[in-house]
C-alpha positions as CSV (number, residue, x, y, z in Angstrom):
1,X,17.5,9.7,-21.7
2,X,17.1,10.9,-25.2
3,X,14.0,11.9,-27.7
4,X,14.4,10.5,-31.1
5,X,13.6,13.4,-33.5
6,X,14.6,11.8,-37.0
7,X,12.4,13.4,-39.6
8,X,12.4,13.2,-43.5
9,X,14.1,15.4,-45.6
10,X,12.4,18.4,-47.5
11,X,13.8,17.2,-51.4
12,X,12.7,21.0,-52.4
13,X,15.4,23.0,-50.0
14,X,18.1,20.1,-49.2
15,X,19.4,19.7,-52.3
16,X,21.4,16.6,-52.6
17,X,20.5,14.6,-49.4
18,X,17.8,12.0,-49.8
19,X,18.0,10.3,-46.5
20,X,16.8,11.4,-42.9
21,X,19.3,12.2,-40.9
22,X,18.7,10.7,-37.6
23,X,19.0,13.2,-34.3
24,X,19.0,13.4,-30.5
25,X,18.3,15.7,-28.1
26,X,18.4,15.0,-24.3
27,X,15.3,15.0,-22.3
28,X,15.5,15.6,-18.5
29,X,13.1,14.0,-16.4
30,X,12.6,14.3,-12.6
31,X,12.7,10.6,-11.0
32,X,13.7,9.2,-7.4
33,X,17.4,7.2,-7.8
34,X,16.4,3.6,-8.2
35,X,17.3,2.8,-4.3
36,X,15.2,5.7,-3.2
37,X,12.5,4.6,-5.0
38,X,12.7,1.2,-3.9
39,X,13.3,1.9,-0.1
40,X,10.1,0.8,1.7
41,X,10.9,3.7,4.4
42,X,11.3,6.5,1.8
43,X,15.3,6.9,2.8
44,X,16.6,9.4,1.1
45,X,20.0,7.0,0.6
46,X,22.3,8.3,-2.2
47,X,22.1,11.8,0.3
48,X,23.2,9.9,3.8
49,X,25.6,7.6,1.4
50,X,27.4,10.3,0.6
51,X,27.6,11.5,3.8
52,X,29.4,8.5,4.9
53,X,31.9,8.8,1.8
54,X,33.2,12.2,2.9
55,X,33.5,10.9,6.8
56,X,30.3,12.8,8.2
57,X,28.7,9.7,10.1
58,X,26.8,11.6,12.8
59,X,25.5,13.9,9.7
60,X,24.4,10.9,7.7
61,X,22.8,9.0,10.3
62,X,20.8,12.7,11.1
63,X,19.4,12.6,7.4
64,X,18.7,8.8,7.3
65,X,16.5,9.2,10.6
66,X,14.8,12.1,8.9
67,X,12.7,9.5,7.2
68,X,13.2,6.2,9.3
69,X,13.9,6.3,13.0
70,X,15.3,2.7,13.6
71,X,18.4,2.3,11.2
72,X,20.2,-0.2,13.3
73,X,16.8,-2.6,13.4
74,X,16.4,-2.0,9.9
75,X,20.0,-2.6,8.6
76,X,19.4,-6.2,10.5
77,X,16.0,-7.0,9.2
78,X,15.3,-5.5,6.1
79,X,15.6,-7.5,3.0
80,X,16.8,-4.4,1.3
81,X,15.2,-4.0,-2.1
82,X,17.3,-0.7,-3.0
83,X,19.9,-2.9,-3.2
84,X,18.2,-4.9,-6.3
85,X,17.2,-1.8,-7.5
86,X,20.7,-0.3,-7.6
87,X,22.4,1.0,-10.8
88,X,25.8,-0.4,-9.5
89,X,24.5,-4.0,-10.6
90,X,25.3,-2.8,-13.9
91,X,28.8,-2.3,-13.4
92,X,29.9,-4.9,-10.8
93,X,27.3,-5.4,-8.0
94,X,25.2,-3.2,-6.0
95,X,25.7,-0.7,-2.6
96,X,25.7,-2.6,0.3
97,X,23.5,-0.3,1.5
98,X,22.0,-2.0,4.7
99,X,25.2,-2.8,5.4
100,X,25.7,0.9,5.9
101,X,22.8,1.5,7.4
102,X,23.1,-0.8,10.2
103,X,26.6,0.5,10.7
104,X,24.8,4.0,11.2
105,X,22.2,2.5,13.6
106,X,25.4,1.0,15.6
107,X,27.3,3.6,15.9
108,X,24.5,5.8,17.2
109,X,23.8,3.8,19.8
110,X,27.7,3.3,20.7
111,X,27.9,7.4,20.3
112,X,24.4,8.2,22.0
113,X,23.4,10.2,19.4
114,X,19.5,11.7,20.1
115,X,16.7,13.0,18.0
116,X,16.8,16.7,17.9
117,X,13.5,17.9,19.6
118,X,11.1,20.2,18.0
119,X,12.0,23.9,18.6
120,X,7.8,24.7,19.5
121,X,5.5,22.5,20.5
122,X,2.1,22.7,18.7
123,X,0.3,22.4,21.9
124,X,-1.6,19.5,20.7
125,X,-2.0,15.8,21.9
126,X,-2.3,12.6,19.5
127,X,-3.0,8.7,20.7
128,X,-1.2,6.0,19.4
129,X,-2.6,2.6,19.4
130,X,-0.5,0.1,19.5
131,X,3.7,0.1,20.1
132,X,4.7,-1.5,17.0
133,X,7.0,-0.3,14.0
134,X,3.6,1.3,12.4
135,X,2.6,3.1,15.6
136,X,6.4,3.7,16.8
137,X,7.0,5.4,13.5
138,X,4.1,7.4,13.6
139,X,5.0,8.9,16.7
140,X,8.6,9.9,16.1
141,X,7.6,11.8,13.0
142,X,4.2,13.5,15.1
143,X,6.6,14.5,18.1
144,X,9.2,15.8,15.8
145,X,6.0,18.2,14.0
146,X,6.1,19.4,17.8
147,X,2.5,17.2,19.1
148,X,2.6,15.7,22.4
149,X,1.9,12.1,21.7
150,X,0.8,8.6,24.0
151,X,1.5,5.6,22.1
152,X,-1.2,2.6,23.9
153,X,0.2,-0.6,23.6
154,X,-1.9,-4.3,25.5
155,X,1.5,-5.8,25.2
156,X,4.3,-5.8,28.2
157,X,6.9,-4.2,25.7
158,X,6.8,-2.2,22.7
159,X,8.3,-3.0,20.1
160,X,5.2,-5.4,18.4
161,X,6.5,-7.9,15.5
162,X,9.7,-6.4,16.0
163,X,10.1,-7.9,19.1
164,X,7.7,-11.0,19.3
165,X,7.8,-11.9,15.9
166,X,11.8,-11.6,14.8
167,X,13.8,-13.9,16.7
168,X,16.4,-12.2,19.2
169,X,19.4,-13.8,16.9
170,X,18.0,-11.6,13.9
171,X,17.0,-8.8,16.4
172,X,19.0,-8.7,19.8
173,X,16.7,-7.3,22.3
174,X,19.5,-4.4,23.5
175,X,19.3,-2.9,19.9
176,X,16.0,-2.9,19.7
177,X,15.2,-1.4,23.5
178,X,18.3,1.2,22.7
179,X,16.4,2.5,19.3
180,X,13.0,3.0,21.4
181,X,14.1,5.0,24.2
182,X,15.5,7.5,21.8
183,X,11.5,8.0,21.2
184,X,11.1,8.1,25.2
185,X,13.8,10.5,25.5
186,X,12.4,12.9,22.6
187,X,8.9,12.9,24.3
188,X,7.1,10.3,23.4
189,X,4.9,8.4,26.3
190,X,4.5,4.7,26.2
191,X,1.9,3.0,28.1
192,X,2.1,-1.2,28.0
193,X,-0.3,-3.7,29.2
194,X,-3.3,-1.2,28.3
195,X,-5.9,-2.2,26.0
196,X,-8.3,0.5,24.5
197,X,-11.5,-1.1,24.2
198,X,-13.8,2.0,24.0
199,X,-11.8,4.3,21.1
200,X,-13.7,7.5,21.6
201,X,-14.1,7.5,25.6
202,X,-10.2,6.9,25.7
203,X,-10.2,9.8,23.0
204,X,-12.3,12.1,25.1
205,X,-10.9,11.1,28.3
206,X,-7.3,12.1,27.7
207,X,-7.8,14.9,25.7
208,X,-6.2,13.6,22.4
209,X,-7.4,15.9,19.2
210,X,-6.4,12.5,16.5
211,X,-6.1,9.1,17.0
212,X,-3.5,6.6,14.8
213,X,-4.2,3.1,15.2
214,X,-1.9,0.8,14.2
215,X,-2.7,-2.7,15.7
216,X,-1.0,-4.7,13.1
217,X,-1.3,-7.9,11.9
218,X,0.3,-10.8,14.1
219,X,-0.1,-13.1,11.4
220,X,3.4,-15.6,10.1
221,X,3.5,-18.1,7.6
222,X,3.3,-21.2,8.4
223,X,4.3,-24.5,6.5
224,X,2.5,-28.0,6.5
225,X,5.2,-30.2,7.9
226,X,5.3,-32.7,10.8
227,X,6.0,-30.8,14.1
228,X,5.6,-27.6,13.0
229,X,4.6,-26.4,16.7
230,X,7.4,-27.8,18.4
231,X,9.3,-25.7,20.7
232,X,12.2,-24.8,18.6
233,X,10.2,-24.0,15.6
234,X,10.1,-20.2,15.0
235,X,7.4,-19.1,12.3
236,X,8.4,-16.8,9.4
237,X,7.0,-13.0,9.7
């Protein structure tokens, strides 16, 4: 990036030059790389990318997970916009960077790599309401800070649109159950088929300092079209 800092000439000092003479200088800004910027999950990707270029995998998948705890679900699903964002279009065609990214999340699972847990714990304890990627998330990163956290969720399984609203052929079911129990195995309790009807009492009751709620929003997109609700119709998230 450059500042233009042409000016005119001063006739009474420059003697015989009568034009301005047109100068540069660089200015350095601080910006996010376009696919970090872009990332919904905040990935710090041209870090874990290069990583993976100098043959560190378990290193790269470590700083990816910094920021996002389910690489292999999101290297399936995402519909990676760091990828449009990439500077690499420019030259021949972007990173395929969830391609990466789900190879991380695979070979993790193949490896059994785990979270690292917290060195102290804070002592303090933090509901979660609701199992999905919102309240999963939210969990991971409070149990890394150290919090004892119970994540709440009416369903039979966690997992939320991830698992009832992506189809198993997008999402197999293994992947998906192998991410969460790296959660269970770093601390985190989940408790299905429990509905909170009374916020406060189940506050007060178990002792929790902060609530997160994160119920979501079953919603999909339908279209207008004859049989939409037949049985091997599959709504869009």
């Amino acid at each position: 990036m450059a500042r233009d800092i042409t000016g005119l000439p001063d006739l009474a000092v420059e003697g015989g030059r009568v034009a301005p003479v047109r100068a540069k200088v660089p200015v350095y800004v601080d910006l996010l790389p376009p696919c970090n910027n872009a990332c919904p999950a905040g990935e710090n990707i041209q870090e874990w990318l290069r990583l993976v270029k100098a043959g560190q995998e378990e290193a790269a998948w470590r700083e990816l997970v910094k920021n996002n705890p389910f690489p292999a679900i999101h290297g399936r699903v995402c519909y990676h916009p760091c990828e449009t964002a990439c500077n690499r279009i420019e030259l021949d065609g972007a990173v395929s960077i969830h391609s990466v990214e789900r190879y991380l999340g695979d070979l993790a699972i193949e490896k059994g790599w785990t979270f690292t847990k917290p060195r102290f714990s804070s002592g303090r304890r933090v509901l979660v309401i609701g199992a999905g990627p919102s309240g999963l998330s939210a969990a991971y990163q409070l149990a890394r800070m150290g919090h004892e956290v119970e994540i709440r969720d009416s369903s039979d399984l966690p997992g939320g649109m991830m698992r009832y609203g992506i189809p198993e052929y997008r999402l197999p079911r293994n992947v998906l159950d192998a991410e969460i129990s790296r959660l269970v195995d770093l601390g985190v309790r989940i408790v299905n088929n429990y509905t909170v009807k009374d916020l406060m009492a189940d506050q007060a009751e178990g002792g929790f300092e902060a609530t997160f709620v994160a119920i979501g929003a079953h919603l999909s997109k339908r279209v207008d079209i004859p049989n939409r609700d037949a049985s091997k119709i599959v709504d869009a998230v």
